[in-house]
DOTORMI-797661 format. One record per atom (N, C-alpha, C): residue number from 0; residue in one letter; atom name; x negated, y negated, z negated. Coordinates in nm, 2 decimals. Layout:
// residues N
NUM; A; CA; X; Y; Z
...
***
This chain:
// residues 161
0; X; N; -0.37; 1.17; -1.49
0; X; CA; -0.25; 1.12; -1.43
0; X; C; -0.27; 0.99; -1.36
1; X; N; -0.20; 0.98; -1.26
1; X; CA; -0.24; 0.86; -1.16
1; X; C; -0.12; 0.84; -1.06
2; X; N; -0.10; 0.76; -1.05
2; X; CA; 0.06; 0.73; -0.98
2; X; C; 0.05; 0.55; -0.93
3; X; N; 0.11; 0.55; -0.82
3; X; CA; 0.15; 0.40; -0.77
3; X; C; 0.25; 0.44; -0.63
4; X; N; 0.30; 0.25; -0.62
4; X; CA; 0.38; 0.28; -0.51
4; X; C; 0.38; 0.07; -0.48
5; X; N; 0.42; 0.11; -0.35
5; X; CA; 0.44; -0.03; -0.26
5; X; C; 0.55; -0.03; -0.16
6; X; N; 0.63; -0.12; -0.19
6; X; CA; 0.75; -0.15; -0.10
6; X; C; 0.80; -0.26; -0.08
7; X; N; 0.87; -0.30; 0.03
7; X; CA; 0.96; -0.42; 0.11
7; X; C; 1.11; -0.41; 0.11
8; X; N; 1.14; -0.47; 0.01
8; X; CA; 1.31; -0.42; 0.00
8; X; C; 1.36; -0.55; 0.09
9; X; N; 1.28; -0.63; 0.15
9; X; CA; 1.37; -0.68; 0.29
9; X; C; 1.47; -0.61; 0.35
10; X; N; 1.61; -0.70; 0.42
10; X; CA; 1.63; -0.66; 0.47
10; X; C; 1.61; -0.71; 0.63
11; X; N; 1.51; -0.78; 0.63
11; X; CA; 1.49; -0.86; 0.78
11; X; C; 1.35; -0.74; 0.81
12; X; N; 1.38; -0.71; 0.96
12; X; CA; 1.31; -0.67; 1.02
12; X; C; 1.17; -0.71; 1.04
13; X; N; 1.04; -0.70; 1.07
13; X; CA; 0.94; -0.72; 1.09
13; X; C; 0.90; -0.67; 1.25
14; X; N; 0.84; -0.76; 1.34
14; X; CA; 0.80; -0.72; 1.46
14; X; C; 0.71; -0.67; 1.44
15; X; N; 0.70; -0.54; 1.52
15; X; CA; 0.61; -0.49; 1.59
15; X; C; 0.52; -0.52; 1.71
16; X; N; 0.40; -0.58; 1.72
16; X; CA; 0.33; -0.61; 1.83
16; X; C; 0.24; -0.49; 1.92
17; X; N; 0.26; -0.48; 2.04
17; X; CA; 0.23; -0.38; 2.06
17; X; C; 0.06; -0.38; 2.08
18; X; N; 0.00; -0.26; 2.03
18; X; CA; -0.14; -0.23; 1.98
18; X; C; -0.19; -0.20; 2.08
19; X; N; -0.35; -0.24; 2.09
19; X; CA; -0.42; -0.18; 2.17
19; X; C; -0.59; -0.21; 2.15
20; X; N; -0.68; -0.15; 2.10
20; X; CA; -0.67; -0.01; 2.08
20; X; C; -0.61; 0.04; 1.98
21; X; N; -0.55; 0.15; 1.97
21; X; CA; -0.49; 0.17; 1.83
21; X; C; -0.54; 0.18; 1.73
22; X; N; -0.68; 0.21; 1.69
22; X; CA; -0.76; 0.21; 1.57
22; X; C; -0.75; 0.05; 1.52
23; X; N; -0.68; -0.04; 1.60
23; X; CA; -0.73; -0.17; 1.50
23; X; C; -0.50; -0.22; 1.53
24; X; N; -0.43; -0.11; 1.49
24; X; CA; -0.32; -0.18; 1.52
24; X; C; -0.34; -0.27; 1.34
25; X; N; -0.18; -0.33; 1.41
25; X; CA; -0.15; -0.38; 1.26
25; X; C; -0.12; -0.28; 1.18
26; X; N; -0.15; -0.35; 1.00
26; X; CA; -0.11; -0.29; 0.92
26; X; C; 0.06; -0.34; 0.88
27; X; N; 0.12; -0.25; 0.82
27; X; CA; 0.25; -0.25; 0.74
27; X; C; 0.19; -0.30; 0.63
28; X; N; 0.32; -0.45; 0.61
28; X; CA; 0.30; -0.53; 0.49
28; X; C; 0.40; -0.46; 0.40
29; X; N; 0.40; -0.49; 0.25
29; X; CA; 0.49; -0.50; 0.14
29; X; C; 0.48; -0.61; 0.05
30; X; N; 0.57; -0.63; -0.04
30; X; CA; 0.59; -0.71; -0.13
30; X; C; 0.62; -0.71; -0.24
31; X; N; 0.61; -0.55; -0.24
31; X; CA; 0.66; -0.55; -0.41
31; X; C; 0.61; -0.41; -0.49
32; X; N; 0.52; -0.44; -0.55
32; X; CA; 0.45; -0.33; -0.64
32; X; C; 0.53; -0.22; -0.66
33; X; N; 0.54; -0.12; -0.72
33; X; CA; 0.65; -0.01; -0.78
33; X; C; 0.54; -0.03; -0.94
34; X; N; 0.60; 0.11; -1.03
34; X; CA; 0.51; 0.16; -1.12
34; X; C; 0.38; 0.20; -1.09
35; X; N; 0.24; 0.17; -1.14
35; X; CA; 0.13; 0.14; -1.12
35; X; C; 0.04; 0.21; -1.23
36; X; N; -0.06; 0.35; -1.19
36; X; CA; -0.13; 0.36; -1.36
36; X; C; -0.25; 0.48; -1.24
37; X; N; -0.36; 0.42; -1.27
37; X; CA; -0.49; 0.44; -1.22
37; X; C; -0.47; 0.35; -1.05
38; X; N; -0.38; 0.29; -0.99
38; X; CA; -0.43; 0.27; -0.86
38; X; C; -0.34; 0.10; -0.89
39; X; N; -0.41; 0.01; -0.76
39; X; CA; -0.37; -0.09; -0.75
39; X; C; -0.31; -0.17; -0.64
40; X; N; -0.27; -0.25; -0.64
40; X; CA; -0.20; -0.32; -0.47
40; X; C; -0.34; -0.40; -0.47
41; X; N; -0.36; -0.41; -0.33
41; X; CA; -0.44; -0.47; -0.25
41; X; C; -0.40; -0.57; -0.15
42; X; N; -0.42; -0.71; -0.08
42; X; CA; -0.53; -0.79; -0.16
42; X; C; -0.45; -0.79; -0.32
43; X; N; -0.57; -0.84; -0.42
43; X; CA; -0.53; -0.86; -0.55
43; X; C; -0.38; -0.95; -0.56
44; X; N; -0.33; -1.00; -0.66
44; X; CA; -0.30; -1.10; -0.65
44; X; C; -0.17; -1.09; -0.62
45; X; N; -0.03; -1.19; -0.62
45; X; CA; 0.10; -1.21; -0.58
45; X; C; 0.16; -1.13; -0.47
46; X; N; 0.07; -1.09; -0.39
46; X; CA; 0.15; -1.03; -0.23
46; X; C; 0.15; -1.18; -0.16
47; X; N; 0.17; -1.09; -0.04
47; X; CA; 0.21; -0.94; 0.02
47; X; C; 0.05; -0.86; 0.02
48; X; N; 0.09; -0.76; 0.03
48; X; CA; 0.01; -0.64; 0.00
48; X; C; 0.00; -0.51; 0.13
49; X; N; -0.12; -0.49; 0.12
49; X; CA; -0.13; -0.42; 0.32
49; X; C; -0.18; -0.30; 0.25
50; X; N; -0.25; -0.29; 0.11
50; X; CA; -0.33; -0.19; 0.08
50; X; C; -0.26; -0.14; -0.05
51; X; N; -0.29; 0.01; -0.08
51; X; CA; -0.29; 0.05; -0.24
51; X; C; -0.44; 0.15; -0.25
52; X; N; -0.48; 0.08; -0.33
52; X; CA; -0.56; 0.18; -0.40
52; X; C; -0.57; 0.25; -0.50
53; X; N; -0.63; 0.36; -0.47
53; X; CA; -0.64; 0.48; -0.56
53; X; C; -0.76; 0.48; -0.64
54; X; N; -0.78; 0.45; -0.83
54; X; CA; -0.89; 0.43; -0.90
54; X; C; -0.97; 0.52; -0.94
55; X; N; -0.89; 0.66; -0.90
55; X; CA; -0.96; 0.81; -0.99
55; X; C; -0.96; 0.88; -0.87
56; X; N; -1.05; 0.97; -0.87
56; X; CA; -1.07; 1.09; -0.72
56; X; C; -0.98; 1.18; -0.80
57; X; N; -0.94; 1.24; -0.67
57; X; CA; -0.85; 1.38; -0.68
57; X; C; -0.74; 1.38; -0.58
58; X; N; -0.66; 1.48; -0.61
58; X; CA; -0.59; 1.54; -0.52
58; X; C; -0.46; 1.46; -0.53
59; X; N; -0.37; 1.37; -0.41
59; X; CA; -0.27; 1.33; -0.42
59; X; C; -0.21; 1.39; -0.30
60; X; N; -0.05; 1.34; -0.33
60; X; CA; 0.08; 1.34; -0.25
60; X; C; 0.09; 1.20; -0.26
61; X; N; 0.09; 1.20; -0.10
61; X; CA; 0.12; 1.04; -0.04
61; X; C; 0.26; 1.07; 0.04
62; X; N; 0.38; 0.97; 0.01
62; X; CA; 0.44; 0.96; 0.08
62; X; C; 0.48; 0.81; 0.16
63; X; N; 0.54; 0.84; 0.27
63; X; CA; 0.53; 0.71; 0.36
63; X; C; 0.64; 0.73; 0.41
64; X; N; 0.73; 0.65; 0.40
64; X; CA; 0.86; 0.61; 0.55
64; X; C; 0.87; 0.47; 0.51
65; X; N; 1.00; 0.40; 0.66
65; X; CA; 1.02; 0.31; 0.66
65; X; C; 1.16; 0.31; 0.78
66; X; N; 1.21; 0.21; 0.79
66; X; CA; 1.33; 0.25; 0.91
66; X; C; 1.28; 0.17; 1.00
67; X; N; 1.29; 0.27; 1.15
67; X; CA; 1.24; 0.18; 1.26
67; X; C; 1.34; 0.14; 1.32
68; X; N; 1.35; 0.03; 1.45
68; X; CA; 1.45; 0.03; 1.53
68; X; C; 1.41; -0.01; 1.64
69; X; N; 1.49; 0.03; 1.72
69; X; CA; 1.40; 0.03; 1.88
69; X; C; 1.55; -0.02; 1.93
70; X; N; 1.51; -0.11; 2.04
70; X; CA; 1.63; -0.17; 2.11
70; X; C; 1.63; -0.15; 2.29
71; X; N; 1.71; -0.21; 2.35
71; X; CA; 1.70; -0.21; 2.54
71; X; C; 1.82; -0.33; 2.50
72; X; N; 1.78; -0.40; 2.56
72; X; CA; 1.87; -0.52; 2.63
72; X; C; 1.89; -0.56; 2.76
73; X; N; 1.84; -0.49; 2.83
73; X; CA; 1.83; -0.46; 2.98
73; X; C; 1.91; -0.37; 3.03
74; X; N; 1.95; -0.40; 3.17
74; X; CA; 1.99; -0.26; 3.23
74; X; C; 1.92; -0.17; 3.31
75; X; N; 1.77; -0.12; 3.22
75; X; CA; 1.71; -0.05; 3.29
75; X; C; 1.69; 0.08; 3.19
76; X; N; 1.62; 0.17; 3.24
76; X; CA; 1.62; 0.28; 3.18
76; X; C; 1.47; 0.29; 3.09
77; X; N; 1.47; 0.29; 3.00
77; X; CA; 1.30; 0.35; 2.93
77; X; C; 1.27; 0.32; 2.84
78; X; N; 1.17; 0.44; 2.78
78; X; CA; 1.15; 0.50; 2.67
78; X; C; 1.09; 0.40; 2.59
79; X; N; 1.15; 0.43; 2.44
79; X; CA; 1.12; 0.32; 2.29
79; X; C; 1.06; 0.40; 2.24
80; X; N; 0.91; 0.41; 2.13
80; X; CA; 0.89; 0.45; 2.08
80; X; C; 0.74; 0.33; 2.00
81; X; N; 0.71; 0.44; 1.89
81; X; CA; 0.66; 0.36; 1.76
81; X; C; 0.61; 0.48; 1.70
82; X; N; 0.45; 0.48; 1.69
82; X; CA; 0.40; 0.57; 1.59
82; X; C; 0.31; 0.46; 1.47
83; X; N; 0.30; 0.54; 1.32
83; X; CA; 0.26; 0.51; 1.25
83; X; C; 0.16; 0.59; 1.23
84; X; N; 0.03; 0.58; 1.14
84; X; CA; -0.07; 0.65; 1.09
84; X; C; -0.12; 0.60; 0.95
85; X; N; -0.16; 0.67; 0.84
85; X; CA; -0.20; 0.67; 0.71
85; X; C; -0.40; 0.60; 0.75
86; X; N; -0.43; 0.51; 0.69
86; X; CA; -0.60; 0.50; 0.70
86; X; C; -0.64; 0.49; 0.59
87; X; N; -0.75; 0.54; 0.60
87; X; CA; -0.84; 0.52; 0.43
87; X; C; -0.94; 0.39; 0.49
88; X; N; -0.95; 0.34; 0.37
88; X; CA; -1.07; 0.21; 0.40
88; X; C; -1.07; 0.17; 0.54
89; X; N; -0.99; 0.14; 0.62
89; X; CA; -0.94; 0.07; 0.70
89; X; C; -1.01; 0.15; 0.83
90; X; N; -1.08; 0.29; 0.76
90; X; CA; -1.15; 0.30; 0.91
90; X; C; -1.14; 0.41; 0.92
91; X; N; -1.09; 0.51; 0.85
91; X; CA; -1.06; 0.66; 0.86
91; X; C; -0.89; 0.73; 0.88
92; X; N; -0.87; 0.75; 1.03
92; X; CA; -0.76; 0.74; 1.06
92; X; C; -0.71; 0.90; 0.99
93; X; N; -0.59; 0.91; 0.89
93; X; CA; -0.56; 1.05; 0.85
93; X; C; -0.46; 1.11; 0.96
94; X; N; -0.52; 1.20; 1.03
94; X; CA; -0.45; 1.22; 1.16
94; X; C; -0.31; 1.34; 1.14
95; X; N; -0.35; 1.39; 1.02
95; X; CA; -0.17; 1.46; 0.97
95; X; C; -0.09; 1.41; 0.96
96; X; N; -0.08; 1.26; 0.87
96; X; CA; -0.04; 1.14; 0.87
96; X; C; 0.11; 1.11; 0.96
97; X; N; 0.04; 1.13; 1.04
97; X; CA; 0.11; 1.04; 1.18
97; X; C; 0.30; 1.04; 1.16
98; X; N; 0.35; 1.00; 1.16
98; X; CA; 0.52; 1.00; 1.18
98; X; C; 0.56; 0.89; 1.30
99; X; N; 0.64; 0.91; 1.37
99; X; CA; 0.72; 0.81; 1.44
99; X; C; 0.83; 0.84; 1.49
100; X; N; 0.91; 0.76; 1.55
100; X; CA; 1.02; 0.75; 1.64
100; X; C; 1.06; 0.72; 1.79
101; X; N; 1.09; 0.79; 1.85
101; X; CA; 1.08; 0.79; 2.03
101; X; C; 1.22; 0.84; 2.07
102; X; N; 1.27; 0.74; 2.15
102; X; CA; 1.38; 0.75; 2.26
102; X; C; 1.37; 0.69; 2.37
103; X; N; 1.47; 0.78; 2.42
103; X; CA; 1.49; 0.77; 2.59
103; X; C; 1.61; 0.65; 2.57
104; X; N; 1.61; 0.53; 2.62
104; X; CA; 1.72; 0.42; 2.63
104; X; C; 1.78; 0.43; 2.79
105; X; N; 1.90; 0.38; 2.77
105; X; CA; 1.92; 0.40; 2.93
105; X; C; 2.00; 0.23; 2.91
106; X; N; 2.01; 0.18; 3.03
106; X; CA; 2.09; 0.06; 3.08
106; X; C; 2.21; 0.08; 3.08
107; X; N; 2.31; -0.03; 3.13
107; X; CA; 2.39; -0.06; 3.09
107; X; C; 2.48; 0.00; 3.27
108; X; N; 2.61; 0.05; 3.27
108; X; CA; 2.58; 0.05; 3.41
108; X; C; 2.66; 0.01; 3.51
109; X; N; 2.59; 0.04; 3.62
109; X; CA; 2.63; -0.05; 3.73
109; X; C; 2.54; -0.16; 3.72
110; X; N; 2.43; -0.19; 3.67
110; X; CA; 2.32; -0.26; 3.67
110; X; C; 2.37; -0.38; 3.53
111; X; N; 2.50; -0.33; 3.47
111; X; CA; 2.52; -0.46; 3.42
111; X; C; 2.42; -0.45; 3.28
112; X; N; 2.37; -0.55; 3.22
112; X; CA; 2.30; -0.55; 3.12
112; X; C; 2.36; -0.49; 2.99
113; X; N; 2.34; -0.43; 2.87
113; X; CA; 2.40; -0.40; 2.79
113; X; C; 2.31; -0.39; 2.66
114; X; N; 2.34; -0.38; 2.58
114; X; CA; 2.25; -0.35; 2.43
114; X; C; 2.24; -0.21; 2.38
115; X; N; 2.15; -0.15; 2.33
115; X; CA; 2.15; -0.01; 2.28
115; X; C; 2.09; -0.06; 2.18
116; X; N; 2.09; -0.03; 2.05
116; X; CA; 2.00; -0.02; 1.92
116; X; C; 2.00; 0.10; 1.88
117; X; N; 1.90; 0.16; 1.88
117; X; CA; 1.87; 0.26; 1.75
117; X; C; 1.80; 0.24; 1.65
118; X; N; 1.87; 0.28; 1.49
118; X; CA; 1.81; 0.31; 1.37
118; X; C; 1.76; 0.42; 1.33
119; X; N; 1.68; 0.43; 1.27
119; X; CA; 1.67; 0.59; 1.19
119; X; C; 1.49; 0.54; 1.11
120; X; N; 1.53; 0.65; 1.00
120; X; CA; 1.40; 0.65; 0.87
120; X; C; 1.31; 0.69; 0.89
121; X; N; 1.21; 0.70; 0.91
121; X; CA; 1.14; 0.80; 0.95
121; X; C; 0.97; 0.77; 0.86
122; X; N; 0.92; 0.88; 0.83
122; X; CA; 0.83; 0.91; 0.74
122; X; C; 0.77; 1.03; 0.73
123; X; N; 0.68; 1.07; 0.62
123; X; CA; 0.60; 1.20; 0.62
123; X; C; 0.57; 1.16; 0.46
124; X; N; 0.54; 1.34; 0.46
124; X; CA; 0.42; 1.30; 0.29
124; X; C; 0.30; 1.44; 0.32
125; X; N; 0.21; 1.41; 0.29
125; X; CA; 0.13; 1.52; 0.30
125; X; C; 0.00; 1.49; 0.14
126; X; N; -0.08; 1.58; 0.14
126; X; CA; -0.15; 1.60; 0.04
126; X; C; -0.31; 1.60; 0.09
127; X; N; -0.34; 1.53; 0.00
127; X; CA; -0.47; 1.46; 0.06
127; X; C; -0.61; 1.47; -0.07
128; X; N; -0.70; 1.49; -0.07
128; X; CA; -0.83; 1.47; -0.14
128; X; C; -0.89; 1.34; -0.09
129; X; N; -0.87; 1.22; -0.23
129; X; CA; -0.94; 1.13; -0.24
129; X; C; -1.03; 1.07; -0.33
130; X; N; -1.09; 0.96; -0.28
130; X; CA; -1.24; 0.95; -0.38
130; X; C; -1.20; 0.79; -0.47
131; X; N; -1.22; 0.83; -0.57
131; X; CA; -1.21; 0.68; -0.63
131; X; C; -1.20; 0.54; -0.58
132; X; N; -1.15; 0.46; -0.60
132; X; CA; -1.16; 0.35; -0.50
132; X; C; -1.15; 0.34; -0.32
133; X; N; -1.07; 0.43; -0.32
133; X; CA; -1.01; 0.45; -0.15
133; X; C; -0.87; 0.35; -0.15
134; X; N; -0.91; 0.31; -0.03
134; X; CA; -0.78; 0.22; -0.03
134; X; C; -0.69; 0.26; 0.10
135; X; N; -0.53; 0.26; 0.08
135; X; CA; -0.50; 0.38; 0.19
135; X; C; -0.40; 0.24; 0.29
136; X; N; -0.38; 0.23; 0.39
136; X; CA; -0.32; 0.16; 0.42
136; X; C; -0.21; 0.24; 0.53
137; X; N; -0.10; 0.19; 0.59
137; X; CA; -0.04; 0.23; 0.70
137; X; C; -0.05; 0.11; 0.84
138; X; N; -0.11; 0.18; 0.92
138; X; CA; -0.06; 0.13; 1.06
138; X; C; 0.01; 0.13; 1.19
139; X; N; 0.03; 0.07; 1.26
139; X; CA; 0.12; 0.10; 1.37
139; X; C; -0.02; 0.15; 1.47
140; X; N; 0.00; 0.25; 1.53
140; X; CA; -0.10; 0.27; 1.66
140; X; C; -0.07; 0.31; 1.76
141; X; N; 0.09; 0.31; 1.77
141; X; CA; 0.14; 0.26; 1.92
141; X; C; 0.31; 0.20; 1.92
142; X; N; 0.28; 0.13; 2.03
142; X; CA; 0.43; 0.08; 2.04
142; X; C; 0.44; 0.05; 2.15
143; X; N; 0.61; 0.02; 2.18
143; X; CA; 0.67; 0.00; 2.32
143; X; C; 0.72; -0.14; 2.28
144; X; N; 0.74; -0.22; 2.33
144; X; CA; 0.82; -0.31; 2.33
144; X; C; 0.96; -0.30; 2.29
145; X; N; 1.02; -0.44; 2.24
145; X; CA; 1.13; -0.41; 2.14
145; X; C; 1.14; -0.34; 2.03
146; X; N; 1.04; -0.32; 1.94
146; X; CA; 1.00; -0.25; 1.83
146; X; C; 1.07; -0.32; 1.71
147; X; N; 1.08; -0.27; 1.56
147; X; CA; 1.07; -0.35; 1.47
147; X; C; 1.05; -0.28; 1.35
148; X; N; 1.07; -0.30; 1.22
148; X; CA; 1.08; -0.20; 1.13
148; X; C; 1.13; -0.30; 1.00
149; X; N; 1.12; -0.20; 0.87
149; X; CA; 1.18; -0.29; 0.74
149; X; C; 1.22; -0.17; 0.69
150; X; N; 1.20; -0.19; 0.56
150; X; CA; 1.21; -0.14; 0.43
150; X; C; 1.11; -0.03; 0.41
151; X; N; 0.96; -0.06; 0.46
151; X; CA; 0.84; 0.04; 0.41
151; X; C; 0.85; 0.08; 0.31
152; X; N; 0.77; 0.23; 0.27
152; X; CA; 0.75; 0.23; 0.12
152; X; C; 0.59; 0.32; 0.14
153; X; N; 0.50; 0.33; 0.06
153; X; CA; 0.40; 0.43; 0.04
153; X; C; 0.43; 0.46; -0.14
154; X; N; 0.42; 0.57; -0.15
154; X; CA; 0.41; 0.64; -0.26
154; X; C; 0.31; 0.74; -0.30
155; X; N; 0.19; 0.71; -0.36
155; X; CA; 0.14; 0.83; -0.43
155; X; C; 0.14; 0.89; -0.56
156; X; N; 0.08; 0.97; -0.57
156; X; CA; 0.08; 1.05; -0.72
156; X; C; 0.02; 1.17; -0.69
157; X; N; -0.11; 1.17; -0.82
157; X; CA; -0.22; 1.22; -0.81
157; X; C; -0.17; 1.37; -0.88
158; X; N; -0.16; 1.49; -0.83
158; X; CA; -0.16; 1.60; -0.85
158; X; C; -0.25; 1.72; -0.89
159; X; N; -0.40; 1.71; -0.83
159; X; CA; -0.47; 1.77; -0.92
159; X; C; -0.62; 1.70; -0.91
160; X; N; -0.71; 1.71; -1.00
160; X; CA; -0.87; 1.69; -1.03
160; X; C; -0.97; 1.68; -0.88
***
């Protein structure tokens, strides 16, 4: 048995900078441990925490969301979007992984400026074979401008040998 979890019960948003190339976006911070038994938060220590690792090989369910928000403050038209990806040891992108959020924004009209925000959660969980001491992180590996996010979570729990 093997189980952990990592989350940001903020409610302040965190910027999104936009990535390039995406193999080296930023990672998603957290701050606050969950229940913990075979894997640990990464760096050691108080937080914030970018990493969890997993102490035993085998078969887990990882899950991941977070709420994104994409904004237009402009009165122009165009598309918001924000993908995420799951990495092992900071260098193996899990490309099932992937979840994001993408909209079409439109302006305000008659050219006058206006505000649009969109909310929504967005996440994945999929099942994965890992090796002892893998450390799984989440990244951003693409964004549009006006990005943000808040309240990550990763969750695993080891399901078979």
């Amino acid at each position: 048995m093997a189980y952990g979890s990592l989350y940001n019960p903020s409610e302040i948003f965190v910027t999104v900078s936009q990535v390039s190339p995406p193999a080296l976006g930023q990672k998603v911070v957290f701050t606050t441990p969950g229940p913990l038994l075979e894997t640990a938060p990464f760096p050691p220590g108080p937080g914030p925490y970018t990493d969890l690792e997993v102490l035993t090989a085998g078969v887990y369910e990882i899950s991941m969301d977070l709420t994104a928000r994409l904004f237009n403050t402009s009165n122009l038209a165009f598309n918001t979007e924000v993908q995420f990806r799951l990495f092992i040891n900071d260098t193996t992108p899990v490309l099932e992984s992937t979840f994001e959020s993408f909209n079409r924004i439109t302006g305000g009209p008659g050219g006058n400026p206006s505000q649009l925000e969109i909310r929504n959660t967005i996440g994945r969980t999929i099942q994965l074979r890992l090796a002892a001491n893998d450390r799984l992180s989440i990244r951003v590996i693409a964004a549009s401008l006006n990005v943000m996010y808040r309240y990550p979570s990763i969750v695993v729990t080891k399901i078979a040998n």
